[in-house]
N, C-alpha and C positions, 0 to 999 in steps of 0.2 A: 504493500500500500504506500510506501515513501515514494516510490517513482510517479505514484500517482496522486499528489499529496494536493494537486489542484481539485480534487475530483472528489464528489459527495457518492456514497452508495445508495442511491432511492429506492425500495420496495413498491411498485407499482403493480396496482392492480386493472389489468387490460383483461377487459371483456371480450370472450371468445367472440362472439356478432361483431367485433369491431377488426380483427384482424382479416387482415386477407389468405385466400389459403382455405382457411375454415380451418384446419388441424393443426393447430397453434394450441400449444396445452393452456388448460383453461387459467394458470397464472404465470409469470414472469419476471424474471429481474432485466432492470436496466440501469444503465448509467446514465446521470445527467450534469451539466457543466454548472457549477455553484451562478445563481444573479449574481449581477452587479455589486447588490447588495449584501448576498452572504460573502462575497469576497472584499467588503471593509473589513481592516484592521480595528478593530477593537480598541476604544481612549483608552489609554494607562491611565490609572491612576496618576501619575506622575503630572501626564499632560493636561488632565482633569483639574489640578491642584494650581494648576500654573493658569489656568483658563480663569479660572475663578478669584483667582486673588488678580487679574489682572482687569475684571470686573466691578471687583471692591475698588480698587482703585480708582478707576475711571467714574464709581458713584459715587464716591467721596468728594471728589474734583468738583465735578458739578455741583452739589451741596454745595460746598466751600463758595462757588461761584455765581448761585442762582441766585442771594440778594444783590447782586452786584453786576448783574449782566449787561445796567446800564451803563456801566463806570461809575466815577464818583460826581455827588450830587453838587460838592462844594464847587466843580471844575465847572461845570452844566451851565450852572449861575453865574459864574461870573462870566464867561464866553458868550451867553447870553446878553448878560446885562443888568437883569431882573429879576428879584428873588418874590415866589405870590406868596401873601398868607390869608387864610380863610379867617374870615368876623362876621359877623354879623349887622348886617344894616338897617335894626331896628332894636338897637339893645343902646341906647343913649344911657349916660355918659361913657360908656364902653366905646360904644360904636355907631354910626350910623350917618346917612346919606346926607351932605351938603346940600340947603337950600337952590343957594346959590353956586354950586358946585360946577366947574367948569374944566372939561377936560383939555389938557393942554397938547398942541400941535406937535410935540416934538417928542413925546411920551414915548418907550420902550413897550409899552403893557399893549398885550394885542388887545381888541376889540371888543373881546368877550368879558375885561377882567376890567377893574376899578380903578381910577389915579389916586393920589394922595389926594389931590384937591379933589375929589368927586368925595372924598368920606372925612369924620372928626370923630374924636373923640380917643379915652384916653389908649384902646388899645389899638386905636389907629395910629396916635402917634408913637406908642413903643413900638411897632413894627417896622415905622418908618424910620426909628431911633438904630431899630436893629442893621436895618438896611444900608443905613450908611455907615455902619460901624464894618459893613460885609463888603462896601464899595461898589453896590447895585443899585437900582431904582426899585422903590417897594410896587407890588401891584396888590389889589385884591379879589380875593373870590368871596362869593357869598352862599355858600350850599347851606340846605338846612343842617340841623345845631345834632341832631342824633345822625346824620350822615358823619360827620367831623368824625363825633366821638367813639362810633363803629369801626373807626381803622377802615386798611385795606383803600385810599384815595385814589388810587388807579393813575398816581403819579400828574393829578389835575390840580392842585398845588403843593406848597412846597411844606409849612407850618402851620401852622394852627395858633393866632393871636389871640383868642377870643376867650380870657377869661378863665379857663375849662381846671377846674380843680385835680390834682394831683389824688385821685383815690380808685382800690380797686372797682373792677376788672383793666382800667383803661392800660395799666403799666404794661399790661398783655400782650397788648399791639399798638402801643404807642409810647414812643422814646419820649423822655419829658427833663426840661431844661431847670435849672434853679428856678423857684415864686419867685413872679416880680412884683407880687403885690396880693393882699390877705386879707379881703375886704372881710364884715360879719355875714349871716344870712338874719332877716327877719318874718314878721308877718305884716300885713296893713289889713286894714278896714276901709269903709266909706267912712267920711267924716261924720256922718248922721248915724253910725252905727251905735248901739246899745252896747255891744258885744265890750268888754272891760278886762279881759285874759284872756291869753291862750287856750287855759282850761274851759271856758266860754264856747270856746268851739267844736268840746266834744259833739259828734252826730251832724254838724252842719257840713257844707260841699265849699272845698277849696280851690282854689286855680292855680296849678302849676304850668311851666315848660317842660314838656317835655324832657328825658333823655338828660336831666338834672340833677343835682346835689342836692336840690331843695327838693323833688318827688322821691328820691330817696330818704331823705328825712320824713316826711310823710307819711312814705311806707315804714318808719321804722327801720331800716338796711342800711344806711350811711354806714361807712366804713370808713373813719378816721380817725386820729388819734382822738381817744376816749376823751382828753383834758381841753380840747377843740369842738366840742359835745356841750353845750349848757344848757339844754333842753329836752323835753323828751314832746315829741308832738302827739296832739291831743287825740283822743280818742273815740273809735268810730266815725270816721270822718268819711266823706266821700270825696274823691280827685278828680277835678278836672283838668285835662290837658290840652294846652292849649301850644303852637306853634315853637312860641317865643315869649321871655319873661315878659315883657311888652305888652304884649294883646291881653294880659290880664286884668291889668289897670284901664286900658283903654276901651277896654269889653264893658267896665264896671262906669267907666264915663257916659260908654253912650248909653245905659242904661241896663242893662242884661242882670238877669236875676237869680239865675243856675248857679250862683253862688256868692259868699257872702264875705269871702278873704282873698289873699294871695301871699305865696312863698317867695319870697327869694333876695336878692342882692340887698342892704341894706342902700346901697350906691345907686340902686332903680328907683328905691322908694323917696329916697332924699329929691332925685331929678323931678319923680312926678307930683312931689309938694312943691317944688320950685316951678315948674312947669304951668300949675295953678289943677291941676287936676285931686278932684273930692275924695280925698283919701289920706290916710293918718299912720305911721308905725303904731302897730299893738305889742306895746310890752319890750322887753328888753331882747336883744339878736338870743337867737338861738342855736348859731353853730359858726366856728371863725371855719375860712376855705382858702387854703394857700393854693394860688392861681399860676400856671407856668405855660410856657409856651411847648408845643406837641410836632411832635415829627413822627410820621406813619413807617413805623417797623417794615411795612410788606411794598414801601417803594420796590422799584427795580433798582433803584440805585443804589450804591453803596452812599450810606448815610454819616457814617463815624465823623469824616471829616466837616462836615456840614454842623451836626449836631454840637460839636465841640466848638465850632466860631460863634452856633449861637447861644451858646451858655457861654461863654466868655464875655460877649457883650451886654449879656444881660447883669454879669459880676461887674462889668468897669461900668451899667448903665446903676448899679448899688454904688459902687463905688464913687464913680463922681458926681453922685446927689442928682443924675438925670430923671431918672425914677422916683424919687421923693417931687422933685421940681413938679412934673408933669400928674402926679398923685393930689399935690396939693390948686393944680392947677384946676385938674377936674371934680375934684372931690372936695375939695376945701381943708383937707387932712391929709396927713402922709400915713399912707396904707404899707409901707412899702419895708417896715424896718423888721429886723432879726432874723430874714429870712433868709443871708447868707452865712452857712455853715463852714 
């Protein structure tokens, strides 16, 4: 059988009606020449082991390389010219649309996105602080407020200005820069309300934002430090949600009756007694929210370099009293201290 080591031995069985002849005994052996396929060599082990760790490797590579496949984000920006960040344009004294706001001829920001001068307020101008600190032109986007906080931006801007407090889940999928500023949270009423506590409000319907720190409080779930906690909110309450902290107040202007409070920024409620709108803080704040700027984990870009210029600027914007400056500008108070570690 060595001489013929190409060669398989098949036991075949041929039906006598099939041979010619007819006296062809009614079984037979024959030879047949091994397929294609019985004639591969067989992986060693050896070459198996080399196959596969050279697969490991090559999925490691990628990993390694798939936040980053756009390059880096800090290079993007500045070749561009314009670094965006997303705010909101109805969250005043934060943020929001110039009257009089006039876009200038000679602007980097494409078409779709905001000028400095098209928007004010105060986290309009720390982005604008920032931007020059990065040696770009600021632009902005304005998506809604639980898009931001959801992660995953699809690389459609760059940070996130707007206010957005530093607590889980956001760390999850969103890089987050030194607080630039730790405003309280409160409640308000109409000025004509009865209501006289917190406690007052157990079983009544509340107006929150959405996708907030203040409907987390609400629900009882805030998750931050325990000594940043001075309240517990009242009980049996019903939530409403409404877009933006804004529309709560201005819900309860134009008349709307679905509810009889609102949560949120002590900095909102200060603008809309300034503003001359019928409503009052009830009671002392309820939770301090150290506020910092966000960058989306699932960019395509590599982020590190980007992330680290803007936490720098936001330390030299503690540091050279920029931050306090612009704190006291809008707020009439500096929100802005102890919050570098």
């Amino acid at each position: 059988m060595s001489a013929r080591r190409d060669l398989t031995l098949t036991a075949r069985l041929i039906s006598r009606d099939r041979l010619k002849g007819g006296d062809a005994p009614l079984h037979s052996l024959a030879y047949e020449r091994p397929s294609k396929t019985q004639m591969r060599r067989p992986i060693t082990m050896k070459k198996l082991f080399v196959l596969l760790s050279l697969l490991v490797i090559a999925s490691l590579a990628l990993t390694a390389c798939g936040s980053s496949q756009g390059g880096d984000l800090l290079s993007q920006i500045k070749k561009r010219g314009y670094v965006v960040a997303s705010t909101d344009p109805n969250y005043m004294p934060q943020s929001g649309l110039k009257t009089d706001g006039k876009r200038p001829a000679n602007t980097k920001c494409p078409s779709d996105l905001l000028t400095y001068d098209e928007m004010e307020g105060f986290d309009v101008d720390t982005a604008y602080e920032v931007a020059k600190r990065l040696g770009v032109e600021i632009c902005y986007a304005t998506p809604d407020w639980d898009v931001v906080t959801a992660g995953s931006w699809a690389d459609k801007w760059d940070m996130s200005v707007g206010s957005m407090t530093v607590k889980p889940p956001r760390p999850d999928h969103l890089w987050f820069t030194t607080p630039y500023y730790a405003p309280t949270a409160v409640i308000a009423v109409p000025t004509d309300s009865t209501i006289a506590s917190i406690a007052d409000l157990a079983g009544q319907s509340i107006c929150v934002a959405t996708a907030t720190t203040y409907l987390d409080w609400l629900n009882n779930a805030l998750d931050l430090n325990p000594a940043d906690i001075y309240a517990k909110p009242p009980e049996g309450i019903k939530i409403v949600e409404l877009s933006t902290d804004q529309e709560c107040p201005q819900a309860l202007a134009a008349g709307r009756k679905e509810f009889v409070a609102y949560a949120t920024s002590i900095t909102v409620v200060e603008a809309n007694v300034a503003a001359g709108l019928p409503v009052k803080q009830l009671g002392d704040p309820v939770f301090k929210e150290p506020n910092a700027i966000a960058i989306d984990k699932a960019s395509s870009f590599d982020t590190a370099a980007f992330l680290k210029a803007v936490d720098d600027a936001v330390k030299a914007m503690h540091a050279d009293g920029t931050l306090s400056k612009l704190s006291i500008q809008w707020y009439g108070s500096d929100l802005t201290q102890g919050l570098v570690k």
